[in-house]
TIRO-699027 format. One record per residue (C-alpha): residue number from 1; residue in three letters; x, y, z. Coordinates in Angstrom, 3 decimals. Example, Ala and Ser with C-alpha at 12.3 -4.5 7.8 and 13.67 -1.06 7.14 Angstrom:
! residues 2
i->1, aa->ALA, xx->12.300, yy->-4.500, zz->7.800
i->2, aa->SER, xx->13.670, yy->-1.060, zz->7.140
***
This chain:
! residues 303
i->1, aa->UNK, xx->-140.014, yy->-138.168, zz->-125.814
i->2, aa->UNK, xx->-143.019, yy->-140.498, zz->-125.624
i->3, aa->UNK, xx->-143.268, yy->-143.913, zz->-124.558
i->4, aa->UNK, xx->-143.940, yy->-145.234, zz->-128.097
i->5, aa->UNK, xx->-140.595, yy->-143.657, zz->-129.455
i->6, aa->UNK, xx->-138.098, yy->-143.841, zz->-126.166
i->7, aa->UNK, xx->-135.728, yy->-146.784, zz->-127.314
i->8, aa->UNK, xx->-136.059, yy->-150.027, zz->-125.349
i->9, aa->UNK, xx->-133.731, yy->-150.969, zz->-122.529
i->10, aa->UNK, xx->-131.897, yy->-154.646, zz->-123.020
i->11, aa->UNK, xx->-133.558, yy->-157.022, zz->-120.071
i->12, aa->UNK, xx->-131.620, yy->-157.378, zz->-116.909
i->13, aa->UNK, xx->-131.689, yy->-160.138, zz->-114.374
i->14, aa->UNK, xx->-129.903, yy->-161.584, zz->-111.072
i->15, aa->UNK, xx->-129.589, yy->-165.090, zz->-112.927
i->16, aa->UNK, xx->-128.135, yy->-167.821, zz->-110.652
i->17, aa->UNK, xx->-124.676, yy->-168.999, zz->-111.628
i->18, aa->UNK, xx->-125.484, yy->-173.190, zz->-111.747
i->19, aa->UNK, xx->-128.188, yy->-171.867, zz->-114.857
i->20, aa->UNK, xx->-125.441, yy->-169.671, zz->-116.878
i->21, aa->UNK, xx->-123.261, yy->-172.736, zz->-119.283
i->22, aa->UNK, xx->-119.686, yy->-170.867, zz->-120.061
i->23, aa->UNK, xx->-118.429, yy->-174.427, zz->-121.488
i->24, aa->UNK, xx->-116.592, yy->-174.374, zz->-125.146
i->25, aa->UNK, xx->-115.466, yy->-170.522, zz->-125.061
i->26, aa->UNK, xx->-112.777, yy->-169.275, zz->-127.215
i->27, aa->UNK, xx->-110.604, yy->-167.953, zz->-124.753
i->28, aa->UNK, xx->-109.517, yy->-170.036, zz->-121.814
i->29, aa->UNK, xx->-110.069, yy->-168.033, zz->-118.510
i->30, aa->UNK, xx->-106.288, yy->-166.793, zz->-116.523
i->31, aa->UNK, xx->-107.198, yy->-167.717, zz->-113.393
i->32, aa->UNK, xx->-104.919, yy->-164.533, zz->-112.039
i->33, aa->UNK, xx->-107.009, yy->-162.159, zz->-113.329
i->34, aa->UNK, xx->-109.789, yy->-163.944, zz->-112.445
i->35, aa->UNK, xx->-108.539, yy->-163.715, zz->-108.558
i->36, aa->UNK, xx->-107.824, yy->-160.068, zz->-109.363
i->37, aa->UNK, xx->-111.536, yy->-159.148, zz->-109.860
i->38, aa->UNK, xx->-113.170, yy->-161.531, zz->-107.705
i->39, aa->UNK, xx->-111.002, yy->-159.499, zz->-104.632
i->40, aa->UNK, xx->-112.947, yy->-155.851, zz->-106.369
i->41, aa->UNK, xx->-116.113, yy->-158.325, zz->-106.215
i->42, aa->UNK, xx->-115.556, yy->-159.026, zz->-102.473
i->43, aa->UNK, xx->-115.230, yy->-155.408, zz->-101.774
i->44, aa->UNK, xx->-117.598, yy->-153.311, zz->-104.137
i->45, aa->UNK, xx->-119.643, yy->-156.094, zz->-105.282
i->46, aa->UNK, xx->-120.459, yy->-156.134, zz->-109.286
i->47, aa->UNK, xx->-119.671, yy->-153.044, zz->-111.129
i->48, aa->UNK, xx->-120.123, yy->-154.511, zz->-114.799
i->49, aa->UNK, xx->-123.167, yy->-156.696, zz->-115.906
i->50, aa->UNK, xx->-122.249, yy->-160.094, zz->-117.747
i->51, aa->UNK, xx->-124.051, yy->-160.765, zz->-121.397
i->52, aa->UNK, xx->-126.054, yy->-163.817, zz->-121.429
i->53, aa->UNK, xx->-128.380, yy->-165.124, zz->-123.760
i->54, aa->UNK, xx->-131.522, yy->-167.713, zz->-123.284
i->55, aa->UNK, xx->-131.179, yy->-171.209, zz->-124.586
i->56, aa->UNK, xx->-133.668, yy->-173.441, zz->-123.629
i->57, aa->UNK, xx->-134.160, yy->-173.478, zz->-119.609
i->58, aa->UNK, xx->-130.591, yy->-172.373, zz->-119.403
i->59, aa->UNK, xx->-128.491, yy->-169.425, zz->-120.456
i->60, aa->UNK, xx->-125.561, yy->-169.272, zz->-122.284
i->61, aa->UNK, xx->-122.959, yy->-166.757, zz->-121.973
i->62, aa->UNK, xx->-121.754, yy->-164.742, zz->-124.622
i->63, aa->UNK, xx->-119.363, yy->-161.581, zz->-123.034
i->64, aa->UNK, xx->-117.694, yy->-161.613, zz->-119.452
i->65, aa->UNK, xx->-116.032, yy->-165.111, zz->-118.692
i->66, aa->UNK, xx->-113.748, yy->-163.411, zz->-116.081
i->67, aa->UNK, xx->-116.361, yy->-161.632, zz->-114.455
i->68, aa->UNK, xx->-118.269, yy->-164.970, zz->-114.055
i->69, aa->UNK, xx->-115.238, yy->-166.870, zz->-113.037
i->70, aa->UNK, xx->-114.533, yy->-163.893, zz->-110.055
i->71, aa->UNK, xx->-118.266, yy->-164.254, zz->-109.332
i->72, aa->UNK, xx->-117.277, yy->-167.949, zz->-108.604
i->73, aa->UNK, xx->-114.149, yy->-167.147, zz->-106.752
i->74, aa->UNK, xx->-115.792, yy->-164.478, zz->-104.739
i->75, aa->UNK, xx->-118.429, yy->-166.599, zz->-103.611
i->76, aa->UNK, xx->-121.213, yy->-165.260, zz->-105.470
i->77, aa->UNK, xx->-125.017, yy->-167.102, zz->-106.306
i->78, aa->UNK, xx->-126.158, yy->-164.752, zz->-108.763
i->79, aa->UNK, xx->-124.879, yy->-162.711, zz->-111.342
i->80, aa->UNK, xx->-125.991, yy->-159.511, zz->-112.779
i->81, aa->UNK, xx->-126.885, yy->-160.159, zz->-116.616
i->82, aa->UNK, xx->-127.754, yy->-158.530, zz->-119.530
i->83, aa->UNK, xx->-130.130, yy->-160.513, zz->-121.502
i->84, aa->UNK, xx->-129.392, yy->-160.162, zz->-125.256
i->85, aa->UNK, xx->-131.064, yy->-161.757, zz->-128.271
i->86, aa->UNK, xx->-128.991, yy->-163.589, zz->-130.622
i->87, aa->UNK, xx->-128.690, yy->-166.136, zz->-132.981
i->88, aa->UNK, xx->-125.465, yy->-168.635, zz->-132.348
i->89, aa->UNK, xx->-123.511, yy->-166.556, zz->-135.110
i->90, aa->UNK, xx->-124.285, yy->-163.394, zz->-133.963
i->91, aa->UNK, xx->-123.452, yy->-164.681, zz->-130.004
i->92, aa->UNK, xx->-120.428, yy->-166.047, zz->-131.142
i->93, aa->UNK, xx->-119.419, yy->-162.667, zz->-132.849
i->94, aa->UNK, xx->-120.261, yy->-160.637, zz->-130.102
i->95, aa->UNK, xx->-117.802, yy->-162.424, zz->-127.747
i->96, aa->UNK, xx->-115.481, yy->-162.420, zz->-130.364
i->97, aa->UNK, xx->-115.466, yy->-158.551, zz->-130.408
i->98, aa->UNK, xx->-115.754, yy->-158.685, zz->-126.810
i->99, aa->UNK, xx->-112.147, yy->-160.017, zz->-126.623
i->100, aa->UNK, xx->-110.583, yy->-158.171, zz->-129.266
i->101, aa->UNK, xx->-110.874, yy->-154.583, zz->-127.752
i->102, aa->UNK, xx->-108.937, yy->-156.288, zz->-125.083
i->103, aa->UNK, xx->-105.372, yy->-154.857, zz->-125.532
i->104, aa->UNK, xx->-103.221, yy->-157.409, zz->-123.939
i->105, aa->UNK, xx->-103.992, yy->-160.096, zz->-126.383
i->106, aa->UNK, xx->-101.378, yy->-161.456, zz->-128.065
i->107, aa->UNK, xx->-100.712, yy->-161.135, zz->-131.926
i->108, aa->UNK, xx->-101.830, yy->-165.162, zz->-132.139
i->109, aa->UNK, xx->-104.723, yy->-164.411, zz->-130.353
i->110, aa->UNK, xx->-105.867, yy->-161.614, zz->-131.835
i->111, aa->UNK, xx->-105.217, yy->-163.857, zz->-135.407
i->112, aa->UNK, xx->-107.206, yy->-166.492, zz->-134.008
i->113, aa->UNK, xx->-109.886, yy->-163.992, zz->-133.233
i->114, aa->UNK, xx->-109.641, yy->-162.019, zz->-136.354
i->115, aa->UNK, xx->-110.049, yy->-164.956, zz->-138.287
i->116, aa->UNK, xx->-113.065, yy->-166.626, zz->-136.606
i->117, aa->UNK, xx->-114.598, yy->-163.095, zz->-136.734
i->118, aa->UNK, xx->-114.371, yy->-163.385, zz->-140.957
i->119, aa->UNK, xx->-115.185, yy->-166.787, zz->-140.312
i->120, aa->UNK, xx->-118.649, yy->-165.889, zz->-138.750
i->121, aa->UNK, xx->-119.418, yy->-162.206, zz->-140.283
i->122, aa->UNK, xx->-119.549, yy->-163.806, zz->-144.122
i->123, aa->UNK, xx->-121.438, yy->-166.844, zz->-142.745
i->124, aa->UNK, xx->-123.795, yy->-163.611, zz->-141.465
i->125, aa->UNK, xx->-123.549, yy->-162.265, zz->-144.650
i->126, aa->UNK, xx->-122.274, yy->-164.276, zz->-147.023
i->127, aa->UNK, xx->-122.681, yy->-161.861, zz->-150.050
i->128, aa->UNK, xx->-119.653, yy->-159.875, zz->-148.559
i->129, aa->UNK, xx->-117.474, yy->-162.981, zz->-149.288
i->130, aa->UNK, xx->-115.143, yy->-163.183, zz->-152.386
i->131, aa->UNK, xx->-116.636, yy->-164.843, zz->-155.020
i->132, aa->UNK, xx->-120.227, yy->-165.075, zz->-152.680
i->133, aa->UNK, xx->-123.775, yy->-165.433, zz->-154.894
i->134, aa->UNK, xx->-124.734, yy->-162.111, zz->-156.301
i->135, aa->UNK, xx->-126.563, yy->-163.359, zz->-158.508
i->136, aa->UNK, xx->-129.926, yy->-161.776, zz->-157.718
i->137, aa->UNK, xx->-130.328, yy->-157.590, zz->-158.214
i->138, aa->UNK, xx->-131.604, yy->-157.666, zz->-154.536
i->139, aa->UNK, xx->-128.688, yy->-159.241, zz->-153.184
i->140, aa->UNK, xx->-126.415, yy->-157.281, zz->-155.572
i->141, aa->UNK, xx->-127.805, yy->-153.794, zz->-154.070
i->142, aa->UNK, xx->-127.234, yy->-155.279, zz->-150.623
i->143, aa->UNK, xx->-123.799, yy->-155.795, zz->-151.500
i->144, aa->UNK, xx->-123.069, yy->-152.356, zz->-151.608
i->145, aa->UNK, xx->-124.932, yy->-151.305, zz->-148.343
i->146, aa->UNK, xx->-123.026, yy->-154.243, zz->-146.500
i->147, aa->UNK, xx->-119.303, yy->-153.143, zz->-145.757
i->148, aa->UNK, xx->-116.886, yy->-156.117, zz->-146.229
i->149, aa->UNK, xx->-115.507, yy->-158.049, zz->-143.338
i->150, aa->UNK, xx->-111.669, yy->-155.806, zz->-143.170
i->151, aa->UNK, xx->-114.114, yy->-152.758, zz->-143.957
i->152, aa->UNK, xx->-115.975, yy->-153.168, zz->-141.206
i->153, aa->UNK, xx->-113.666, yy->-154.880, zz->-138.552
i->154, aa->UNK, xx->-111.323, yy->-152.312, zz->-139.258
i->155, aa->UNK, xx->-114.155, yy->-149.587, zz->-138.434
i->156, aa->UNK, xx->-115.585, yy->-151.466, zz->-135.730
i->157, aa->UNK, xx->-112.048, yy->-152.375, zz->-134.018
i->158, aa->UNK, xx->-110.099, yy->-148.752, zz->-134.840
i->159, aa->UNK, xx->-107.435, yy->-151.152, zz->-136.461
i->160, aa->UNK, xx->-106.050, yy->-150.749, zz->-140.170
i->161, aa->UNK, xx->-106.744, yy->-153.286, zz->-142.779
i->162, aa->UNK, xx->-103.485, yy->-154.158, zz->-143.487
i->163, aa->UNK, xx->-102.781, yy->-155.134, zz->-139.439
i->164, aa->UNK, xx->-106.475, yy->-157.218, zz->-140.498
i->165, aa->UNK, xx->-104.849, yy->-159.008, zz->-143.683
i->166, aa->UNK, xx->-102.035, yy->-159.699, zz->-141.809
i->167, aa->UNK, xx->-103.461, yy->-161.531, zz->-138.930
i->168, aa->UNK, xx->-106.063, yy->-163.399, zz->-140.747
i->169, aa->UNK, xx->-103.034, yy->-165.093, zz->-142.792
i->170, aa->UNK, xx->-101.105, yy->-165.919, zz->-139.659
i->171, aa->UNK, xx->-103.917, yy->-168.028, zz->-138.523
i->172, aa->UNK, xx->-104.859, yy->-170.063, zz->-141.812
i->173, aa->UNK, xx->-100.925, yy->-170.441, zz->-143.025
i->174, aa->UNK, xx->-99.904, yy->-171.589, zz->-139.401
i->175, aa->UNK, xx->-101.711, yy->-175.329, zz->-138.879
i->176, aa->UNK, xx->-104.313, yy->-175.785, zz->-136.160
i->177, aa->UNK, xx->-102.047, yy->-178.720, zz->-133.935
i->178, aa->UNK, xx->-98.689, yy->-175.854, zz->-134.522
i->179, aa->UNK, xx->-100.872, yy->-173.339, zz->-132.910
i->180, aa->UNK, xx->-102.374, yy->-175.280, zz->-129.915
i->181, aa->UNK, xx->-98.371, yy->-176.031, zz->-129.413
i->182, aa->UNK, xx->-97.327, yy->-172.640, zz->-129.169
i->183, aa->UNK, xx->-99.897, yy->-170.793, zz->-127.220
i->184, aa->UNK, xx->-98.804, yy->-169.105, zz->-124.396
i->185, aa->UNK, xx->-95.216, yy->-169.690, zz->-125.863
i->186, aa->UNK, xx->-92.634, yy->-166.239, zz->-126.558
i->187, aa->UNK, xx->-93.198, yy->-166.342, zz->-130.139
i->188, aa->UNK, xx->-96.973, yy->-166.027, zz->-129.461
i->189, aa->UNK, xx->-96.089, yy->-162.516, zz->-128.485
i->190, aa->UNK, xx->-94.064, yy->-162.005, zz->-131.422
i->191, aa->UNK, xx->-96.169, yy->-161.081, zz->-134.769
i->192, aa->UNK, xx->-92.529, yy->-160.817, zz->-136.958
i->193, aa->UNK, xx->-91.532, yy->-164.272, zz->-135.841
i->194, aa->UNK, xx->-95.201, yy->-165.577, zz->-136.358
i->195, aa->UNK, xx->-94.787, yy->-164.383, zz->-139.955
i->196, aa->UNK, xx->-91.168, yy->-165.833, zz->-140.002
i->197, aa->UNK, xx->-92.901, yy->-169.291, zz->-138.903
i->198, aa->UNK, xx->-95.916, yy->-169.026, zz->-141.204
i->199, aa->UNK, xx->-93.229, yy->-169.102, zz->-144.235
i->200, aa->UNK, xx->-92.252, yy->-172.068, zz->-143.562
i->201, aa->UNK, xx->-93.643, yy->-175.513, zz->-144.927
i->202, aa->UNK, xx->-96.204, yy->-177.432, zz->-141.995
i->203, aa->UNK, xx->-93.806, yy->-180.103, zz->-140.778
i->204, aa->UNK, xx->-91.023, yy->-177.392, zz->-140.219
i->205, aa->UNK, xx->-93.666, yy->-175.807, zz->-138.838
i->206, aa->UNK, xx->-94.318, yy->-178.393, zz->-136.021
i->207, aa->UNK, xx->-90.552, yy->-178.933, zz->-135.380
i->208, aa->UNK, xx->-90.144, yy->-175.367, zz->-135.005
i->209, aa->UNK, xx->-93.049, yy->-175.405, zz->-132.297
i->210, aa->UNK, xx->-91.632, yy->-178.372, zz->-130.535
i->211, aa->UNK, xx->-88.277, yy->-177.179, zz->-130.869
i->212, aa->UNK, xx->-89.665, yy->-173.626, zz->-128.792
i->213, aa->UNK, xx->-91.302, yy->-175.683, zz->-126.105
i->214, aa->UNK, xx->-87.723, yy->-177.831, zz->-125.287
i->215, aa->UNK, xx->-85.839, yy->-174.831, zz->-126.092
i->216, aa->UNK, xx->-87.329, yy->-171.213, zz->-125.131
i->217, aa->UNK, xx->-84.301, yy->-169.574, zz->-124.680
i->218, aa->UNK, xx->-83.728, yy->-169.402, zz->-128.589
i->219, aa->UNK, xx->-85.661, yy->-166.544, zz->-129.674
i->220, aa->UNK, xx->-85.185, yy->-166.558, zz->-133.789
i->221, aa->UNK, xx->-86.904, yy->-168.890, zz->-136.618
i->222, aa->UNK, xx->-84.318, yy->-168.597, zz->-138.489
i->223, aa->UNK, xx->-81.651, yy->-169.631, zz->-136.280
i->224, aa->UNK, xx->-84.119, yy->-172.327, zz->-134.870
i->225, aa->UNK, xx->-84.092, yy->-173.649, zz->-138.770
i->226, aa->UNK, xx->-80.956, yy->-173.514, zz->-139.250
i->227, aa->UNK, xx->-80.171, yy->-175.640, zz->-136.301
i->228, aa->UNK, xx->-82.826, yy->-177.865, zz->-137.195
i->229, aa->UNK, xx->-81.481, yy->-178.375, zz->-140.580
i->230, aa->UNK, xx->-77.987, yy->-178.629, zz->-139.185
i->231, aa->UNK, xx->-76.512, yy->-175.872, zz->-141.351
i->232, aa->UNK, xx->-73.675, yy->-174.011, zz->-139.837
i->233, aa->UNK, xx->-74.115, yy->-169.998, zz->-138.309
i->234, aa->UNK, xx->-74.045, yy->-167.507, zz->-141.212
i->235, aa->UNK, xx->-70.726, yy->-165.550, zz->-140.829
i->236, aa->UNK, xx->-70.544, yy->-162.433, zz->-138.532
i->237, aa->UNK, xx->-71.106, yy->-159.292, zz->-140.394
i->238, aa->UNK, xx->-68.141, yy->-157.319, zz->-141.697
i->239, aa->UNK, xx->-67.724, yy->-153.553, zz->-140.678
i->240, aa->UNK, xx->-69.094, yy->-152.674, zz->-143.735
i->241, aa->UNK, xx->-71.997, yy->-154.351, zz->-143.877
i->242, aa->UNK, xx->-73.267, yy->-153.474, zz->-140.330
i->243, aa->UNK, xx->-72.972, yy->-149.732, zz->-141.808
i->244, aa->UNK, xx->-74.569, yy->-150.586, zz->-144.771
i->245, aa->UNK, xx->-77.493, yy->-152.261, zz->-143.103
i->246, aa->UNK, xx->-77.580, yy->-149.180, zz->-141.133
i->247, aa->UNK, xx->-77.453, yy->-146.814, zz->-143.680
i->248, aa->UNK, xx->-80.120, yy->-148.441, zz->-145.820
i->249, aa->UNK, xx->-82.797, yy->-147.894, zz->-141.933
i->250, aa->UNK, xx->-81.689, yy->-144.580, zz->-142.474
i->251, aa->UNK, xx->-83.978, yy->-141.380, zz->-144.085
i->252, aa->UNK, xx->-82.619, yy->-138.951, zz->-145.834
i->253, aa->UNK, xx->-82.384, yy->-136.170, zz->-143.467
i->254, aa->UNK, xx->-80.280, yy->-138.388, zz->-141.451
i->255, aa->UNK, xx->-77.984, yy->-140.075, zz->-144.234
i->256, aa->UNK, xx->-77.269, yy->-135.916, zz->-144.734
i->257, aa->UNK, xx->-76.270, yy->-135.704, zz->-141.329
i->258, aa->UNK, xx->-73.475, yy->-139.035, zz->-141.717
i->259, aa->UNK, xx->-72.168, yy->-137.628, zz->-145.036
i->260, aa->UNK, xx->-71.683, yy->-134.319, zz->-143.242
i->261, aa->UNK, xx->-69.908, yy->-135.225, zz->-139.997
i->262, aa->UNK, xx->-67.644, yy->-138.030, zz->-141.785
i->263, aa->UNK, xx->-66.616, yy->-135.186, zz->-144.418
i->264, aa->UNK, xx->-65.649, yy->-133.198, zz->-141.764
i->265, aa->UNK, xx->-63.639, yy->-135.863, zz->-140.187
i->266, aa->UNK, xx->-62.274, yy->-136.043, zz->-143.417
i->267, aa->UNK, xx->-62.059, yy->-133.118, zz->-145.685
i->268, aa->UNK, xx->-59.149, yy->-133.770, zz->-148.419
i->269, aa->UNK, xx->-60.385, yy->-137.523, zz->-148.593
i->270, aa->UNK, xx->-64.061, yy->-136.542, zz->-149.174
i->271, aa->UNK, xx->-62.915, yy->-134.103, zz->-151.321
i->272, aa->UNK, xx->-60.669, yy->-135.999, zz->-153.407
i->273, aa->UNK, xx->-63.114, yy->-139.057, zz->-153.383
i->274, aa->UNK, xx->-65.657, yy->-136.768, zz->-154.774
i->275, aa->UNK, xx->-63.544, yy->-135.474, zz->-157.862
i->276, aa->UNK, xx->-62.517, yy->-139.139, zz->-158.814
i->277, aa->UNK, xx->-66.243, yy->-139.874, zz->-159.285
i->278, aa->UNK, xx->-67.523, yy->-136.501, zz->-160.948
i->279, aa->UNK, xx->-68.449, yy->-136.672, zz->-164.239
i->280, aa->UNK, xx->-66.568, yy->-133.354, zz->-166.460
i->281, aa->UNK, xx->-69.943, yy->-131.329, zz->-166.150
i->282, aa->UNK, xx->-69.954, yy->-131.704, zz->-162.453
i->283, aa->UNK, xx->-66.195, yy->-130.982, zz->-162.496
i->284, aa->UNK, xx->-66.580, yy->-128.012, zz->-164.181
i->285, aa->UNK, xx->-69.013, yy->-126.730, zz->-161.266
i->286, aa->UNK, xx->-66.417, yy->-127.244, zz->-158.674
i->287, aa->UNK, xx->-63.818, yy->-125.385, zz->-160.449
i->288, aa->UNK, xx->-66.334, yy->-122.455, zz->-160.634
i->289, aa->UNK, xx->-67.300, yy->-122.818, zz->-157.270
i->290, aa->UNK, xx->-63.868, yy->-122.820, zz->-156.004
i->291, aa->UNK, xx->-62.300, yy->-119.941, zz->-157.798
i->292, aa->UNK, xx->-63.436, yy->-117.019, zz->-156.459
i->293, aa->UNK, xx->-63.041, yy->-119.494, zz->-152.486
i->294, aa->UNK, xx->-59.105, yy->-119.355, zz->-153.324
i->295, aa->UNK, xx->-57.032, yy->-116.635, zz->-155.121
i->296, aa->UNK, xx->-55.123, yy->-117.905, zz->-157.674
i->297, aa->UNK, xx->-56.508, yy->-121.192, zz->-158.042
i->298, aa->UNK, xx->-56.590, yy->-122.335, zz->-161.872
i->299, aa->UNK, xx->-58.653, yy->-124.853, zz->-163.785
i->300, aa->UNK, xx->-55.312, yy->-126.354, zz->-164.774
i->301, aa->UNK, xx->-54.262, yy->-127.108, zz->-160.970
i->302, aa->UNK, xx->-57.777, yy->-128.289, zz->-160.726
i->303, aa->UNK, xx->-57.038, yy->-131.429, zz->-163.075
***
């Protein structure tokens, strides 16, 4: 490989923290972890570069908040950077993505990031948006060389479109002031309650959320609703509806499995159930069945 064709290395500095501005960042920094690599720092110095990018006299950091924060902590001047080139959209999507292969977000963080990521990608390219100008043949050819937003997240990020959909609606049905409330809250771990709370109307929505912070140790929408609204506890479930709940969770390999263990519990009531609700043709197949089973057993005993 020449010099002309080997590909060109990103540029790397020692850039001294007081010239790196990590102000208005999307994530706020846990100071824990923070304290957890700035004691690896102390000890084996900077493994992992940070991603900065020049504005002005200044840089501005785009990946690796943490890492600068240990830096910080640790007692650091300088930090190891990776220089990148990049326009404010394409900064901001980078430390998006930078956070969302992180697998101990929550499911309203990873909404929040899912949906500033479609926020930013169709400002990128805005022809990928529903209903975006195509009305040139250019930009209409570029349309199908650009993957859509859940296309390519979901490529990108290894995650399905569906999880995608789903996240991006949690964010824009749940109101900006409901989620600043609830961060860092139970139900921000929750994605089924997030849904539960996204159903309802924006001022339930905000009594719900203050109703979590007073009261954390209720762990349902539903029943914080219904408390809300004053209405009284639905009644307990009857025996028979806990098994038919059950039975409906249940495949059909395993709803075999019930029918054959209560029948054997059972026999002349399974039996006898099952005659009451065959049809004649059905009937007819048990009698033949059962004949040549039992000497001496008739059709007319049969009925």
């Amino acid at each position: 490989m020449t010099a002309d064709t080997r590909p060109s290395l990103p540029d790397q500095a020692y850039i001294p923290l007081v010239e790196i501005d990590a102000s208005e960042r999307l994530r706020a920094i846990d100071s824990d972890y923070a304290a957890m690599i700035a004691a690896s720092m102390m000890e084996e110095g900077q493994r992992t570069p940070i991603e900065v990018r020049k504005t002005g006299k200044r840089y501005r950091l785009i990946a690796g908040g943490h890492r600068l924060e240990a830096l910080k902590i640790a007692g650091k001047e300088n930090a190891w950077c990776v220089i990148v080139k990049a326009n404010d959209d394409e900064a901001e999507l980078l430390e998006i993505d930078e956070n969302l292969v992180r697998r101990e977000l929550s499911p309203l963080d990873r909404a929040v990031f899912l949906a500033k990521r479609k926020e930013v990608y169709e400002r990128l390219y805005p022809e990928t948006k529903k209903g975006g100008d195509r009305k040139s043949d250019q930009t209409e050819k570029l349309f199908g060389l650009i993957p859509s937003f859940t296309q390519e997240t979901a490529e990108k990020l290894g995650l399905s479109s569906r999880s995608i959909e789903m996240a991006v609606a949690r964010y824009t049905r749940i109101s900006p002031a409901v989620r600043s409330k609830i961060a860092g809250t139970w139900i921000a771990d929750s994605g089924s309650q997030l849904d539960a709370l996204a159903r309802e109307a924006s001022d339930m929505q905000m009594r719900v959320a203050d109703f979590i912070l007073q009261w954390p140790d209720v762990r349902k929408v539903s029943d914080i609703v219904r408390q809300i609204k004053g209405n009284p506890p639905p009644p307990a479930p009857e025996k028979m509806e806990k098994f038919l709940s059950f039975w409906r969770k249940c495949d059909p390999e395993e709803r075999e499995q019930i029918v054959a263990y209560a029948s054997a519990q059972m026999p002349v009531i399974a039996v006898e159930s099952g005659w009451k609700k065959a049809s004649d043709y059905h009937r007819r197949e048990i009698i033949d069945f059962m004949a040549p089973q039992l000497p001496g057993f008739e059709e007319d005993q049969a009925a």
